[in-house]
C-alpha positions as CSV (number, residue, x, y, z in Angstrom):
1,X,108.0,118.0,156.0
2,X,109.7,117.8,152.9
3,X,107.8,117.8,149.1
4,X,108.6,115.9,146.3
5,X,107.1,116.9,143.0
6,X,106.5,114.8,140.2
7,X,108.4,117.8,137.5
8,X,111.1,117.4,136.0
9,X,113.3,120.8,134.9
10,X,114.1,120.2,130.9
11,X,116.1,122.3,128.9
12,X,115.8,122.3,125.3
13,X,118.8,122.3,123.0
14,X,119.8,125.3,121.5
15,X,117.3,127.3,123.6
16,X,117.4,129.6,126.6
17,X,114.4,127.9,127.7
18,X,114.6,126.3,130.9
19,X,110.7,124.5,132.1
20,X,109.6,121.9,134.3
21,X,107.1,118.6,132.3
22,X,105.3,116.5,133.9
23,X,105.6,113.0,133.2
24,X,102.0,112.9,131.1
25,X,103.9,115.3,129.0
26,X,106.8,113.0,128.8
27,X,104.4,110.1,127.3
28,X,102.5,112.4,125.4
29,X,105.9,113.6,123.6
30,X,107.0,109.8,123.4
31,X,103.3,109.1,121.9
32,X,104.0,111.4,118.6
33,X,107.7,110.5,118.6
34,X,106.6,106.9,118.3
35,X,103.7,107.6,115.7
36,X,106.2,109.9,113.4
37,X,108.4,106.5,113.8
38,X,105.9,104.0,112.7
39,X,104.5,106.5,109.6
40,X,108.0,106.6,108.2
41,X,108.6,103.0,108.3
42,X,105.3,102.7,106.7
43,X,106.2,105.2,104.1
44,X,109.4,103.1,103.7
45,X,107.6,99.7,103.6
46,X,105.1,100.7,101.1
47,X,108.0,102.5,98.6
48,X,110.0,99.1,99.1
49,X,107.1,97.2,98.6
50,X,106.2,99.4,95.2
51,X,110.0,98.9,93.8
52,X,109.4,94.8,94.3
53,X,106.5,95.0,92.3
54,X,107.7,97.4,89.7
55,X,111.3,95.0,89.1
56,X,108.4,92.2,88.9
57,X,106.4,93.7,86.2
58,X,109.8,94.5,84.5
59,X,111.2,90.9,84.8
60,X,107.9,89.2,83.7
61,X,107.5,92.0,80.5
62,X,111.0,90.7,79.5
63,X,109.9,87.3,80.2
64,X,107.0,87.9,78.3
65,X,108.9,89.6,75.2
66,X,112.0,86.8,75.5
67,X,109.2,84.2,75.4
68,X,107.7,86.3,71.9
69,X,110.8,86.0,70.1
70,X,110.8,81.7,70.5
């Protein structure tokens, strides 16, 4: 009779530690890998998104001032 277990032996890098996950704790690791992911391309979107509206104000005060002068 042989016995297959659903572990996995992990070793982390740059540790002595040597331990066996199971494959929930796999997806569980993935889960907050993935959510980290999407909160810094939010962060990213939303400082990208706040320089195109800052150049915007800019361009439309000079257009604004340039239009003044006329």
């Amino acid at each position: 009779m042989s016995y297959q277990s659903n572990r996995q032996i992990v070793i982390q890098p740059n540790s002595a530690e040597v331990r066996s996950m199971i494959p929930e704790e796999y997806v569980r690791i993935r889960e907050e890998e993935m959510r980290a992911e999407a909160e810094r391309q939010r962060r990213a979107q939303r400082l990208l998104a706040g320089r195109l509206w800052r150049s915007l104000a800019g361009y439309a005060t000079r257009r604004a001032e340039a239009a003044e002068r006329r």
